[in-house]
Backbone atoms as SQL, in Angstrom:
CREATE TABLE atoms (id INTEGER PRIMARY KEY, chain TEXT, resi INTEGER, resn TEXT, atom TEXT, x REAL, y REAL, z REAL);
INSERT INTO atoms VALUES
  (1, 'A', 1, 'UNK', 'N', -79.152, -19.044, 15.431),
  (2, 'A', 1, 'UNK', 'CA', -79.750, -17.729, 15.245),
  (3, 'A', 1, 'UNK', 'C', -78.620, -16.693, 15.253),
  (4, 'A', 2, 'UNK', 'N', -78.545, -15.586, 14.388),
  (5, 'A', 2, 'UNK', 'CA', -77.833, -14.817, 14.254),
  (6, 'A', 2, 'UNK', 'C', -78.039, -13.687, 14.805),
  (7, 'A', 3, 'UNK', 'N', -77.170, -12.495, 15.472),
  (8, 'A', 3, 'UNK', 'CA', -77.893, -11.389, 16.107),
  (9, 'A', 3, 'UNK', 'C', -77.375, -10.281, 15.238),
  (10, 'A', 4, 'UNK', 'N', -77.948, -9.490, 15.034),
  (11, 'A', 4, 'UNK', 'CA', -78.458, -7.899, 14.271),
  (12, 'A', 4, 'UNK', 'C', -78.420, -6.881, 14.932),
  (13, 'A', 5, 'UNK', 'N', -77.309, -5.935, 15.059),
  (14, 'A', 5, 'UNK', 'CA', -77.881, -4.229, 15.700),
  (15, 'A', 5, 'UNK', 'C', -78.623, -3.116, 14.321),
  (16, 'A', 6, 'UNK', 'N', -79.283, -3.043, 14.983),
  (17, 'A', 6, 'UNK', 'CA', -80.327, -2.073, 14.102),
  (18, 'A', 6, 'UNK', 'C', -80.086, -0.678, 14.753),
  (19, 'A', 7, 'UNK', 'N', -79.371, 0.233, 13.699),
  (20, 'A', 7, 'UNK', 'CA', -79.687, 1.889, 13.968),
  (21, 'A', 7, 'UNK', 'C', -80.863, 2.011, 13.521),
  (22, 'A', 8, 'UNK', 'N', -81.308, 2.778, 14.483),
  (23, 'A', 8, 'UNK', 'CA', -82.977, 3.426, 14.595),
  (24, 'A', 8, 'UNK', 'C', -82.564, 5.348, 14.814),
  (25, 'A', 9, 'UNK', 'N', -83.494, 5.760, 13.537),
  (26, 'A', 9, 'UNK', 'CA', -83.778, 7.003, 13.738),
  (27, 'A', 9, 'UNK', 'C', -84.964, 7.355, 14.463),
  (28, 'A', 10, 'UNK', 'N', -84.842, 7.837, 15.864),
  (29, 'A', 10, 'UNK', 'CA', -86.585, 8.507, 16.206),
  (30, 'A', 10, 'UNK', 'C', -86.583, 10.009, 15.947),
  (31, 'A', 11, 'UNK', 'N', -87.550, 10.166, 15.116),
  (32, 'A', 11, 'UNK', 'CA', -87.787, 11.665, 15.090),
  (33, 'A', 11, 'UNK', 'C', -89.271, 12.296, 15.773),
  (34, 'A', 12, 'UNK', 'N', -89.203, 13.442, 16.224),
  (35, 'A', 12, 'UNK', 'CA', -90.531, 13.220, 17.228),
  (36, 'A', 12, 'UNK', 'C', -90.544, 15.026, 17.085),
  (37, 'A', 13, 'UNK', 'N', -92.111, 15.521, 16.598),
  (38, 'A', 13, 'UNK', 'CA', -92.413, 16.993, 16.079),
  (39, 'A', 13, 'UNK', 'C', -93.694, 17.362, 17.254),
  (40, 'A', 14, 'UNK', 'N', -93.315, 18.441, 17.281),
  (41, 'A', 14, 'UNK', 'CA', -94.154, 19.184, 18.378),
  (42, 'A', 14, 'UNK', 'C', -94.617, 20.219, 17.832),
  (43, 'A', 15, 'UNK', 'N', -96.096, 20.147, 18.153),
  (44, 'A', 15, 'UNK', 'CA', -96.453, 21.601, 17.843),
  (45, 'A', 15, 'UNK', 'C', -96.765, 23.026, 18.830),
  (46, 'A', 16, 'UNK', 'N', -96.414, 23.967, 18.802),
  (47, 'A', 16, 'UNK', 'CA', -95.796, 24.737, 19.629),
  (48, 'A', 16, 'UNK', 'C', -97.156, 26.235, 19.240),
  (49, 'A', 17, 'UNK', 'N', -97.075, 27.006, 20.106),
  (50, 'A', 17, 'UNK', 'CA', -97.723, 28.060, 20.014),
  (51, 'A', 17, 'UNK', 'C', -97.304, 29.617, 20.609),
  (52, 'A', 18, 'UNK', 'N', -97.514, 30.189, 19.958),
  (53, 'A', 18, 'UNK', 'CA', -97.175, 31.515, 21.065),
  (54, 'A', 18, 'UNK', 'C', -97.065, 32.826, 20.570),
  (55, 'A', 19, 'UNK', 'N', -97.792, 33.762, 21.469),
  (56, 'A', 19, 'UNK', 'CA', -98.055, 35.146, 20.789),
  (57, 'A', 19, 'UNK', 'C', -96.839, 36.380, 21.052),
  (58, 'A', 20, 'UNK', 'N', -97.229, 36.985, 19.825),
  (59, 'A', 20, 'UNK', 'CA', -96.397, 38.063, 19.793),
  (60, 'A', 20, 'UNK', 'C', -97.015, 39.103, 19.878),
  (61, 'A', 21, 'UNK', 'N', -96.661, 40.153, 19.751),
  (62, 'A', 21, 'UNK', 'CA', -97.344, 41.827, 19.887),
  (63, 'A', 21, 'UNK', 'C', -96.394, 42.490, 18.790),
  (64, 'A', 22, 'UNK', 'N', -96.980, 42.946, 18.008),
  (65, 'A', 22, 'UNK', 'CA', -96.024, 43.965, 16.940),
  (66, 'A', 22, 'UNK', 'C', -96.968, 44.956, 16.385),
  (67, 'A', 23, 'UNK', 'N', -96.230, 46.379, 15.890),
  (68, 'A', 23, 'UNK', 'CA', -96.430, 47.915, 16.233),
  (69, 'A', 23, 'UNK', 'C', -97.859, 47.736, 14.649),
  (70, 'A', 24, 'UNK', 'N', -98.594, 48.229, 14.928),
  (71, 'A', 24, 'UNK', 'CA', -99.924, 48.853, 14.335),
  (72, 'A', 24, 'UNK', 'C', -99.502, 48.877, 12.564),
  (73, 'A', 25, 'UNK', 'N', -98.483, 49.614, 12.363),
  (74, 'A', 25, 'UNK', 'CA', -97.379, 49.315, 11.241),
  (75, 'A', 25, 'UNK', 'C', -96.848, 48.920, 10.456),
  (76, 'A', 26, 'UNK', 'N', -96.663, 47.722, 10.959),
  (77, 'A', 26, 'UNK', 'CA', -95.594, 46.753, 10.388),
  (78, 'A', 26, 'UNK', 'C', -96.434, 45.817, 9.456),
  (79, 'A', 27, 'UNK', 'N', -95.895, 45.379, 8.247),
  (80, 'A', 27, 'UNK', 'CA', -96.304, 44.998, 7.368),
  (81, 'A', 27, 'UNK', 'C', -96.565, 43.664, 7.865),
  (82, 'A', 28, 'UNK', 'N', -96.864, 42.642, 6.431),
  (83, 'A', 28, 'UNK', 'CA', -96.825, 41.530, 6.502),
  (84, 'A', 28, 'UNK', 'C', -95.674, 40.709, 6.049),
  (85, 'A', 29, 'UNK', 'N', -94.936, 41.523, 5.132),
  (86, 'A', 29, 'UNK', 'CA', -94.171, 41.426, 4.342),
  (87, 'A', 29, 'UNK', 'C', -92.545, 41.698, 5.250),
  (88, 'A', 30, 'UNK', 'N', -92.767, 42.834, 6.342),
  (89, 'A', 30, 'UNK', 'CA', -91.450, 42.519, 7.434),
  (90, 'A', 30, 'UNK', 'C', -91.583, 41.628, 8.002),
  (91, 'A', 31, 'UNK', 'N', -92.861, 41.322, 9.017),
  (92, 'A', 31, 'UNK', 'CA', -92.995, 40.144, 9.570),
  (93, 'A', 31, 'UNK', 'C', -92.664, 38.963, 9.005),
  (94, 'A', 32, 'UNK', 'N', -92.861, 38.698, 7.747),
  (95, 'A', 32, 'UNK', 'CA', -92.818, 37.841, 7.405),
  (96, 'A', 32, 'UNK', 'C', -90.821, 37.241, 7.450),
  (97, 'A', 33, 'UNK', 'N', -90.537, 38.392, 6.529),
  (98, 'A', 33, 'UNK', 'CA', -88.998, 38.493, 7.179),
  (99, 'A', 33, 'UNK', 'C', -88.387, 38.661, 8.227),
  (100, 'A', 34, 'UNK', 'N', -88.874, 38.843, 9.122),
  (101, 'A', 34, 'UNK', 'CA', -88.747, 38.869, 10.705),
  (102, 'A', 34, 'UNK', 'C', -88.589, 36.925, 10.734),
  (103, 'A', 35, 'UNK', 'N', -89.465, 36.557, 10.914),
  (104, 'A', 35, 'UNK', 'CA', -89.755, 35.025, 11.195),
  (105, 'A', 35, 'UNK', 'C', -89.368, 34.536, 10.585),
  (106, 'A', 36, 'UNK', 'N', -88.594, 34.467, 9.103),
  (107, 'A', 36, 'UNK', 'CA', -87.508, 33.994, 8.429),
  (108, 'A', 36, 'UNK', 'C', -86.520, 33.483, 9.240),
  (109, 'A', 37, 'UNK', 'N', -86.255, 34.882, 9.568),
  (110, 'A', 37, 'UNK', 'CA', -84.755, 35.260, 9.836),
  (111, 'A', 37, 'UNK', 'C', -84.853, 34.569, 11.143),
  (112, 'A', 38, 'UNK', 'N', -85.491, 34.489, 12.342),
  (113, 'A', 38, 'UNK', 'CA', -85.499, 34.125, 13.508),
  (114, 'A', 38, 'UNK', 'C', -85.746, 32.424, 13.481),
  (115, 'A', 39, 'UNK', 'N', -86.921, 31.693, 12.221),
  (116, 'A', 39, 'UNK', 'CA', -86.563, 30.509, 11.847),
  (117, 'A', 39, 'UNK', 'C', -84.879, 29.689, 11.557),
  (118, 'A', 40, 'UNK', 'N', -84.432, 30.329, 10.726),
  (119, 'A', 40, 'UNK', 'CA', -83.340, 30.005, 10.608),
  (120, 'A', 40, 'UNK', 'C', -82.088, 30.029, 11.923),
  (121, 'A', 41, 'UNK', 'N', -82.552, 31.033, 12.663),
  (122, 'A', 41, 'UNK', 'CA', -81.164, 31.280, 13.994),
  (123, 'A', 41, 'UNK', 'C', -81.654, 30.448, 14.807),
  (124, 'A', 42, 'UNK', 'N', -83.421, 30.295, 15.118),
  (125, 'A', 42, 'UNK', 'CA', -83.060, 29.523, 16.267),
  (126, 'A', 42, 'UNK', 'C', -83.058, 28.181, 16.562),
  (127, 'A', 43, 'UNK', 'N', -82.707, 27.569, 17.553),
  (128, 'A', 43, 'UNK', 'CA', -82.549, 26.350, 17.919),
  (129, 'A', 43, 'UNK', 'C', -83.263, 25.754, 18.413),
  (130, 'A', 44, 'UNK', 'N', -84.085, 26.769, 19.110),
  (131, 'A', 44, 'UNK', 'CA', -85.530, 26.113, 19.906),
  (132, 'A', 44, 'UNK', 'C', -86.938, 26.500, 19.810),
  (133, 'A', 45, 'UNK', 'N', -88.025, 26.442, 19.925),
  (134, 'A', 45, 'UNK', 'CA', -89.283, 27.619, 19.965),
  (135, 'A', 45, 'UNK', 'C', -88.948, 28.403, 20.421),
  (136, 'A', 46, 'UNK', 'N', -88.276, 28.353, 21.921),
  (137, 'A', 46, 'UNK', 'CA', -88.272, 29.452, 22.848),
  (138, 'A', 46, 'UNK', 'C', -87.579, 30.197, 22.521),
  (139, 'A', 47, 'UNK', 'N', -86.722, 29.761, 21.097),
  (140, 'A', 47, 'UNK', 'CA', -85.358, 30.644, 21.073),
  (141, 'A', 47, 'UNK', 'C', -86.550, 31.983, 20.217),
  (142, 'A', 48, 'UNK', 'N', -87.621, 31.493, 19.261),
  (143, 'A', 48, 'UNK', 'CA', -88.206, 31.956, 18.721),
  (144, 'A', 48, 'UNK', 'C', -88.396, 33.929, 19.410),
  (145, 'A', 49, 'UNK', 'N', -89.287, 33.902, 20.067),
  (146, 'A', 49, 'UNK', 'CA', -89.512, 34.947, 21.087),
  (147, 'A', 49, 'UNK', 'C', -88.144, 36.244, 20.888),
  (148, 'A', 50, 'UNK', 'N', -86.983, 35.307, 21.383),
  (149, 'A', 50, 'UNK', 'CA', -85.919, 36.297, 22.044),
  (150, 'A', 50, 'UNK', 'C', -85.157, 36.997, 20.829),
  (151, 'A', 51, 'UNK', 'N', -85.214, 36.002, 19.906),
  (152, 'A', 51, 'UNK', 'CA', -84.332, 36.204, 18.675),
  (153, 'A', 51, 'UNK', 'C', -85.653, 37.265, 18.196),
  (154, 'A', 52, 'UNK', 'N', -86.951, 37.447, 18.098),
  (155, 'A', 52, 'UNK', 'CA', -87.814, 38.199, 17.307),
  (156, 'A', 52, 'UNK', 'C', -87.830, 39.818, 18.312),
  (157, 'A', 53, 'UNK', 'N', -87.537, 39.681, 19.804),
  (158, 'A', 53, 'UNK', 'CA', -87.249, 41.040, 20.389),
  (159, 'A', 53, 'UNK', 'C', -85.934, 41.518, 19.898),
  (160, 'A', 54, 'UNK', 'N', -84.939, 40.584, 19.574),
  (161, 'A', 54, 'UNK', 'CA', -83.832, 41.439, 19.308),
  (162, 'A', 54, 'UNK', 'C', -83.749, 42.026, 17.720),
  (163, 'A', 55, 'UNK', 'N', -84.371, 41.487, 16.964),
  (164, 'A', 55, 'UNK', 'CA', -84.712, 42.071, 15.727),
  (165, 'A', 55, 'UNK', 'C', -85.140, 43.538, 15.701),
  (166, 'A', 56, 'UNK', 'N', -86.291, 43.513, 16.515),
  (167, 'A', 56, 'UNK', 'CA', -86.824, 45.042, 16.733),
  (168, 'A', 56, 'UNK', 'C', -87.680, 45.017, 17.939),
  (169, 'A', 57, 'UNK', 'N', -87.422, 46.161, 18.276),
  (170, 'A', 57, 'UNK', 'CA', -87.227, 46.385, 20.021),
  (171, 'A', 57, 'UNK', 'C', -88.952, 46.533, 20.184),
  (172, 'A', 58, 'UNK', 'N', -89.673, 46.508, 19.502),
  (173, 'A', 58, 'UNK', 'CA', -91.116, 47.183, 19.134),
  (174, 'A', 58, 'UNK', 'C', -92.278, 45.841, 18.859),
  (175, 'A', 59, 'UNK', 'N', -91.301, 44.644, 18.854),
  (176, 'A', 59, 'UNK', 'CA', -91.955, 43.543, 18.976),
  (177, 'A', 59, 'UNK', 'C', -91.827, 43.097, 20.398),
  (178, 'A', 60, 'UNK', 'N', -93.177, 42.592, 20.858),
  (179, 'A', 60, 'UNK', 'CA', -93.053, 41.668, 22.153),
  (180, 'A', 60, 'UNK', 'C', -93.824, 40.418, 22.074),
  (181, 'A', 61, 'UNK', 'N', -93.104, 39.761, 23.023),
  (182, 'A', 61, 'UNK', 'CA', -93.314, 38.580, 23.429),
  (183, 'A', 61, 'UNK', 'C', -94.705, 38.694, 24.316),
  (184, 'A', 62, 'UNK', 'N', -95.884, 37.974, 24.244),
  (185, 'A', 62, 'UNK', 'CA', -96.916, 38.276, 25.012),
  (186, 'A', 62, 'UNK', 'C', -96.791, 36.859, 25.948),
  (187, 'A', 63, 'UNK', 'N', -96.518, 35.608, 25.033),
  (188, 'A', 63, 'UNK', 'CA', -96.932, 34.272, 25.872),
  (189, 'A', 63, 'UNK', 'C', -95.642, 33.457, 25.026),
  (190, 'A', 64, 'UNK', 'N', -95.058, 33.394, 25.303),
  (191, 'A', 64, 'UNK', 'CA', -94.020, 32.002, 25.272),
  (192, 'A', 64, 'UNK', 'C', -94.298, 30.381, 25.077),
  (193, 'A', 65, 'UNK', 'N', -93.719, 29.720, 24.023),
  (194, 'A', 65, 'UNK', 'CA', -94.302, 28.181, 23.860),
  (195, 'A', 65, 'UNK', 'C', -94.008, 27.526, 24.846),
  (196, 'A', 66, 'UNK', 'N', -95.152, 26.636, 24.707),
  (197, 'A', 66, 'UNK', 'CA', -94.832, 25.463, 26.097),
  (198, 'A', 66, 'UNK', 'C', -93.535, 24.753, 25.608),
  (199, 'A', 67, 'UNK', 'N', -92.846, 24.513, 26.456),
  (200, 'A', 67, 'UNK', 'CA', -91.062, 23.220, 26.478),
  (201, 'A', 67, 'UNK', 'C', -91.730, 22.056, 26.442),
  (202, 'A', 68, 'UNK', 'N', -93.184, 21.719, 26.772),
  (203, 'A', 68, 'UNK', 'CA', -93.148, 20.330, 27.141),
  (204, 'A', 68, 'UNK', 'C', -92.714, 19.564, 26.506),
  (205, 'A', 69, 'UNK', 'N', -92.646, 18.642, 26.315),
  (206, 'A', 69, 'UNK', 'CA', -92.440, 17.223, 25.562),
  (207, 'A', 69, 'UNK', 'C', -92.814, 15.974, 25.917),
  (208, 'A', 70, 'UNK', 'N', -93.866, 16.132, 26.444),
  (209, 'A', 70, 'UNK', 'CA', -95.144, 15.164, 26.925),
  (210, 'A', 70, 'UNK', 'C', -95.272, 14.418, 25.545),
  (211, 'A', 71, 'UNK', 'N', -95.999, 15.330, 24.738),
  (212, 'A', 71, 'UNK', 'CA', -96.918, 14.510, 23.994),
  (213, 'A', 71, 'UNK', 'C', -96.651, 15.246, 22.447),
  (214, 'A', 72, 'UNK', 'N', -95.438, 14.750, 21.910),
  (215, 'A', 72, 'UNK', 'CA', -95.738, 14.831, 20.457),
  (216, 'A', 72, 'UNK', 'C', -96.551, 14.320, 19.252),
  (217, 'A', 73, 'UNK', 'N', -96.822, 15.845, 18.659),
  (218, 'A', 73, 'UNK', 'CA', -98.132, 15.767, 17.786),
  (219, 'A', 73, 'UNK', 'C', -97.428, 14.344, 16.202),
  (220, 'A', 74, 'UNK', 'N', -96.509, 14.415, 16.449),
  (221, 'A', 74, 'UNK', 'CA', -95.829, 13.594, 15.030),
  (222, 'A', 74, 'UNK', 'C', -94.448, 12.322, 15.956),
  (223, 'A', 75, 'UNK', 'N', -94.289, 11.427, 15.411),
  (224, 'A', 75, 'UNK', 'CA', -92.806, 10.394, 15.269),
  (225, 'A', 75, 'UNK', 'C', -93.577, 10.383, 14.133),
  (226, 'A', 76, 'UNK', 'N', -91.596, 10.117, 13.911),
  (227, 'A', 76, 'UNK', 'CA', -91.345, 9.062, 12.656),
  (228, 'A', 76, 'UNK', 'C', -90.155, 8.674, 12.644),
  (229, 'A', 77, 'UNK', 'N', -90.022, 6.768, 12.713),
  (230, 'A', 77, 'UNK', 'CA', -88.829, 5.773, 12.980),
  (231, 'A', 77, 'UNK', 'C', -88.413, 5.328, 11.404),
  (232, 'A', 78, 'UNK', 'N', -87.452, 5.843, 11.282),
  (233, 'A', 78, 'UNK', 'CA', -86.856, 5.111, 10.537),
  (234, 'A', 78, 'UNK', 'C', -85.569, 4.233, 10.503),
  (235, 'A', 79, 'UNK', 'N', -85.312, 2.613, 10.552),
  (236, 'A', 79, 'UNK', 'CA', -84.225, 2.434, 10.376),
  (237, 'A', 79, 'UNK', 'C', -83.131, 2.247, 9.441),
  (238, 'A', 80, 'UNK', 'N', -82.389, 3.100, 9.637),
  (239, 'A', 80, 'UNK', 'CA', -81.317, 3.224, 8.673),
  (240, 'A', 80, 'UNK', 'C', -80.235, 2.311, 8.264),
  (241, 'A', 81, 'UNK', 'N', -79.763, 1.970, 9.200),
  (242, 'A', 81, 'UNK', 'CA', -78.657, 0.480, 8.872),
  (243, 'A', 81, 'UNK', 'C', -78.986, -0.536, 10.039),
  (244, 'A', 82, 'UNK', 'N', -78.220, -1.484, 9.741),
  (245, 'A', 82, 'UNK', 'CA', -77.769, -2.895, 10.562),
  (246, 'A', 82, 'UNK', 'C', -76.599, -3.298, 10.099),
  (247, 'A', 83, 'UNK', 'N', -76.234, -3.962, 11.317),
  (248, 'A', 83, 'UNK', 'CA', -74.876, -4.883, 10.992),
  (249, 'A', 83, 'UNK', 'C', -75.129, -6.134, 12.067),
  (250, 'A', 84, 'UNK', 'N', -74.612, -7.454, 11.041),
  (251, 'A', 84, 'UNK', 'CA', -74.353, -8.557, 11.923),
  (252, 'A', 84, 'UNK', 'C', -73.428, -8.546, 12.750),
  (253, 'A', 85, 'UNK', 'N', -73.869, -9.300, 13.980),
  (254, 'A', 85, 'UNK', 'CA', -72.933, -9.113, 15.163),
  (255, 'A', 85, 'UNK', 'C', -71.957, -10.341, 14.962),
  (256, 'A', 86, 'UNK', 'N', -70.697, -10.763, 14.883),
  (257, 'A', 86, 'UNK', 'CA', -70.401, -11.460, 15.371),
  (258, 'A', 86, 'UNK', 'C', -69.835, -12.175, 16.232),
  (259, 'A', 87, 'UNK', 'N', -70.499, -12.968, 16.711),
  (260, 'A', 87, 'UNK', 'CA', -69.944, -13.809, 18.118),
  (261, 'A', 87, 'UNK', 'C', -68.671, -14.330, 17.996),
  (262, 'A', 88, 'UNK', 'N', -68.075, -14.205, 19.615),
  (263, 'A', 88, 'UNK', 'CA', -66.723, -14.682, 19.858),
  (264, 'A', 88, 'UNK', 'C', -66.936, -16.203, 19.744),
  (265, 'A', 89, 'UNK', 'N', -65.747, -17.081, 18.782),
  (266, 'A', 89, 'UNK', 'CA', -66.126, -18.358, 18.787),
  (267, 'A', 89, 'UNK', 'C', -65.527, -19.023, 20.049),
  (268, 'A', 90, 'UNK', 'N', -64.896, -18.366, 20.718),
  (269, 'A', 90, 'UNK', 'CA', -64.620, -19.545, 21.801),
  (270, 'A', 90, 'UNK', 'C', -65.777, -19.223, 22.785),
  (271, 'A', 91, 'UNK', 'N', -66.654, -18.442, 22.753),
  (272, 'A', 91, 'UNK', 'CA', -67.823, -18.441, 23.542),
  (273, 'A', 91, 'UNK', 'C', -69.025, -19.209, 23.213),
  (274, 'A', 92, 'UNK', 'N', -68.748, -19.594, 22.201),
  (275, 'A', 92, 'UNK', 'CA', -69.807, -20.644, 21.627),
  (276, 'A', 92, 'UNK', 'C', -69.522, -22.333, 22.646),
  (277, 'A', 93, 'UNK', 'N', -70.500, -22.893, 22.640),
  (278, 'A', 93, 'UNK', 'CA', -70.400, -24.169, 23.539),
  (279, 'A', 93, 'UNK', 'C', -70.408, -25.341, 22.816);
């Protein structure tokens, strides 16, 4: 029997929630560019929030996403490569 390492991709998606407060005003069309722009910078949900107060001082944060990571709503495994292992022959019997 021959042995195999298998790279495994796990990818694992969460779905996240959380309210904002913004001025009576504001379009759909800033917002919308607002959350662009804060998609792209941040790194986390939570980053979501901080990066959208510093945009404009007139947006707030009401409720913050949960961090958990209990229970993601999505995986998906994919494996990408393998390679045969091979054994040391003087370990063979």
């Amino acid at each position: 029997m021959r042995k195999v390492r298998l790279s495994i991709q796990e990818t694992l998606k969460y779905q996240r929630d959380m309210i904002i407060e913004i001025p009576d005003d504001m379009s759909e069309s800033t917002l919308n560019s607002f959350l662009d722009k804060a998609q792209r910078k941040a790194q986390a949900a939570i980053d979501v929030g901080y990066i959208l107060e510093d945009f404009n001082d007139e947006i707030n944060v009401i409720e913050q996403p949960d961090e958990s990571t209990d229970s993601p709503c999505d995986t998906e495994i994919e494996i990408d490569d393998f390679d045969f292992i091979k054994e040391d022959v003087d370990n063979i019997i």
